[in-house]
C-alpha positions in Angstrom: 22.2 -3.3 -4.2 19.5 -0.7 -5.5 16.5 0.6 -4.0 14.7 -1.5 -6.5 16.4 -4.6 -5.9 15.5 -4.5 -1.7 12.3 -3.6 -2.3 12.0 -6.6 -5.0 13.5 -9.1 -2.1 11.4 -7.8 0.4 8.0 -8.1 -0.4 6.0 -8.6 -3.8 2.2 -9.1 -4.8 0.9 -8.9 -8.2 -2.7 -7.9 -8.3 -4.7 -9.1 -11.9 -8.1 -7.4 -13.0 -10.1 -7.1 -15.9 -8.3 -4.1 -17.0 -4.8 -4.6 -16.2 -2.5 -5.5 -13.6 -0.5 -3.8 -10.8 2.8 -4.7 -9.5 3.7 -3.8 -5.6 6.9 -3.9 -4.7 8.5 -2.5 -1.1 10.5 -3.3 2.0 8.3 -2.2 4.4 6.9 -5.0 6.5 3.1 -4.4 6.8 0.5 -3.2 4.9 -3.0 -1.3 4.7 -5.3 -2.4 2.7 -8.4 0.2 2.2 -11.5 -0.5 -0.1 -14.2 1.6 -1.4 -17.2 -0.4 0.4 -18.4 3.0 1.5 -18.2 5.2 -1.9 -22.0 5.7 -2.8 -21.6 7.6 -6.0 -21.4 11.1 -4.7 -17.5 11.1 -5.3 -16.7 11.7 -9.4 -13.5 11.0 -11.1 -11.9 11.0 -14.6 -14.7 12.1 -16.9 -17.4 12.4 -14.5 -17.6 8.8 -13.7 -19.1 8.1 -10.2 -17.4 5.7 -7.7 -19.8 3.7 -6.7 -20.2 1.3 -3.7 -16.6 -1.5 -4.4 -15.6 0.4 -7.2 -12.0 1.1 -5.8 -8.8 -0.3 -3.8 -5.8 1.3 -2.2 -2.7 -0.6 -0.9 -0.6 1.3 1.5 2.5 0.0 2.1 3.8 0.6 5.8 5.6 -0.2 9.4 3.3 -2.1 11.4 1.3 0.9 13.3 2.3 -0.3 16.7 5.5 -1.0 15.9 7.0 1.9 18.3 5.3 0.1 21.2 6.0 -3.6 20.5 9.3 -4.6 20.9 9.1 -7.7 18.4 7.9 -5.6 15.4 10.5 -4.1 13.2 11.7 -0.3 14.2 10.5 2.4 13.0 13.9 4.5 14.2 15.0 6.5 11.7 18.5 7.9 12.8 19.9 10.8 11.0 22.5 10.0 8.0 19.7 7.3 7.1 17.3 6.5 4.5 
């Protein structure tokens, strides 16, 4: 089975908005979601625009940040020889 195929098994959102849509797709088993609550329109991006306050998301896809302390959560060992 392919990388594509695990992470496909594994975990899957599909995010909608007015301007498009975003697929997620990943076998990790936790995730980070950050927003831009705090951007206050100093920041500029592609053609100048400001980001303002809301105006942006980021989904980071991740072990559980513990995980090396709590022995329920999934490892985060990563022997040599694997990937």
């Amino acid at each position: 089975m392919g990388q594509r195929e695990r992470c496909a098994r594994a975990r899957g959102w599909t995010i909608r908005a007015a301007d498009g849509a975003w697929k997620v797709l990943t076998s990790e088993p936790g995730v980070q979601f950050y927003t831009g609550n705090n951007l206050g329109g100093t920041i500029h991006g592609k053609g100048g625009k400001a980001y303002g306050r809301h105006s942006a998301f980021c989904l980071e896809t991740q072990h559980f940040p513990d995980s090396p302390n709590q022995p329920r959560f999934p490892s985060t060992v990563l022997r040599a020889g694997q990937s």
